[in-house]
C-alpha positions, 0 to 999 in steps of 0.5 A: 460829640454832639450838641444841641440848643436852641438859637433864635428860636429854631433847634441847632445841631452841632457835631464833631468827628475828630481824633476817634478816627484821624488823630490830630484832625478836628472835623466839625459839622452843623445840618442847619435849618434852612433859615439860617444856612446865610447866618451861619455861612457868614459866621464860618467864614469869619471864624474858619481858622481851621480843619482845611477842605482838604481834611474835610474831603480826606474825612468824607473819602475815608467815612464812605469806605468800609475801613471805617467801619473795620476801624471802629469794630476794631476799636470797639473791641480794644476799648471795651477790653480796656473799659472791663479792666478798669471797672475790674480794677475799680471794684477791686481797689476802690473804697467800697463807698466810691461810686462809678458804672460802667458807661454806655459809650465813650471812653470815659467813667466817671467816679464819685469818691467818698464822703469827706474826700474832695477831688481837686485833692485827689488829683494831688494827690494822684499826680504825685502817683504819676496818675492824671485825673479831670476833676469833675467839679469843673464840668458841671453848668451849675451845682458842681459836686466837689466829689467826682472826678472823669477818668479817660481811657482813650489810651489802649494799654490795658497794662498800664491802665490798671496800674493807674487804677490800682495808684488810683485805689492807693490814693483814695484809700490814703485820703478817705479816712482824713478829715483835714478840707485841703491837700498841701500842694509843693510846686 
C-alpha cells in the first residue's frame, strides 16, 4: 500500500510491505523530506507498538535476496491464475447488469451490482451462503455508492474460490428481481 498527502505543507509518503511477502508481519516505511525527519522521529517513538527491528532487518535480508523476486513470480503466476478464474466465473454467473473488471493489480475485484440491489444486502445474504463480501459503501471518503462490494482473492484455492463466485451469482440472482429496500437479518 502506499499513501500519500500533503502535511505542513511538504509531500509525505507512506507505505507498507507486510503479509504479501511474510505473513503475520506488518513492516511500515516513510522516506521523508528532510525538514521533517526530527518530527516524524519523535512521533515513532511514541507511538512505535510494533513491527520489532528484528523484523525489520529479517525483511530488509530477505527483500536484497533473489528469493523475493522467486516468490513473487511465483506468486504472480498463482494469483493471476486465480484472478482468470473468478472473472470467469463472474461472467459466467453474474446478472448481466452487475458491473466488474478485471483489475490491474492487487488481489481484489470490485463488482457494481445491479439496480435495485443494495450490498449490505447482499452480504447477507452471502453470508448465509457461507460466502464473505466487504461491502464497498464503507470504503469510499464520500459519495458511498450503496451498490459495490470488494471481493478479495488472496486466498489461492482456485476450487473453492469459484464455488464462492458461483454462490455469489445465486445470491445476486435471488436478490435483483426484489423490490423490498432491506434484508431481514436473524442473529
Amino acid at each position: 500500500m502506499m499513501r500519500d498527502y500533503d502535511t505542513y505543507r511538504s509531500h509525505r509518503r507512506f507505505a507498507h510491505d507486510s503479509e504479501d511477502n511474510v505473513p503475520g508481519i506488518r513492516l511500515g516505511f516513510v522516506p521523508p523530506p528532510k525538514t521533517a525527519v526530527g518530527d516524524i522521529i519523535k512521533r515513532k517513538s511514541v507511538s512505535d507498538l510494533h513491527t520489532p527491528s528484528l523484523y525489520q532487518e529479517a525483511f530488509a535480508t530477505y527483500s536484497r535476496s533473489d528469493a523475493i523476486r522467486r516468490n513473487i513470480k511465483a506468486a504472480r503466476t498463482v494469483y493471476k491464475g486465480v484472478l482468470d478464474a473468478i472473472y470467469r466465473e463472474l461472467s459466467n454467473v453474474m446478472p448481466d447488469d452487475c458491473e466488474f473488471e478485471k483489475p490491474d493489480g492487487g488481489l481484489n475485484l470490485w463488482v457494481r451490482l445491479p439496480r435495485g440491489v443494495n450490498a449490505i444486502d447482499f452480504y447477507f445474504s452471502a453470508l448465509q451462503r457461507n460466502v464473505g463480501i466487504l461491502v464497498g459503501e464503507h470504503l469510499y471518503a464520500d459519495k458511498a455508492d450503496q451498490r459495490t462490494f470488494r471481493l478479495s482473492f488472496g486466498f489461492s484455492d482456485k476450487k473453492r474460490v469459484v464455488e464462492g463466485v458461483r454462490s455469489l451469482g445465486a445470491t445476486a440472482s435471488g436478490l435483483a428481481g426484489r423490490k423490498t429496500g432491506s434484508f431481514g437479518v436473524v442473529v
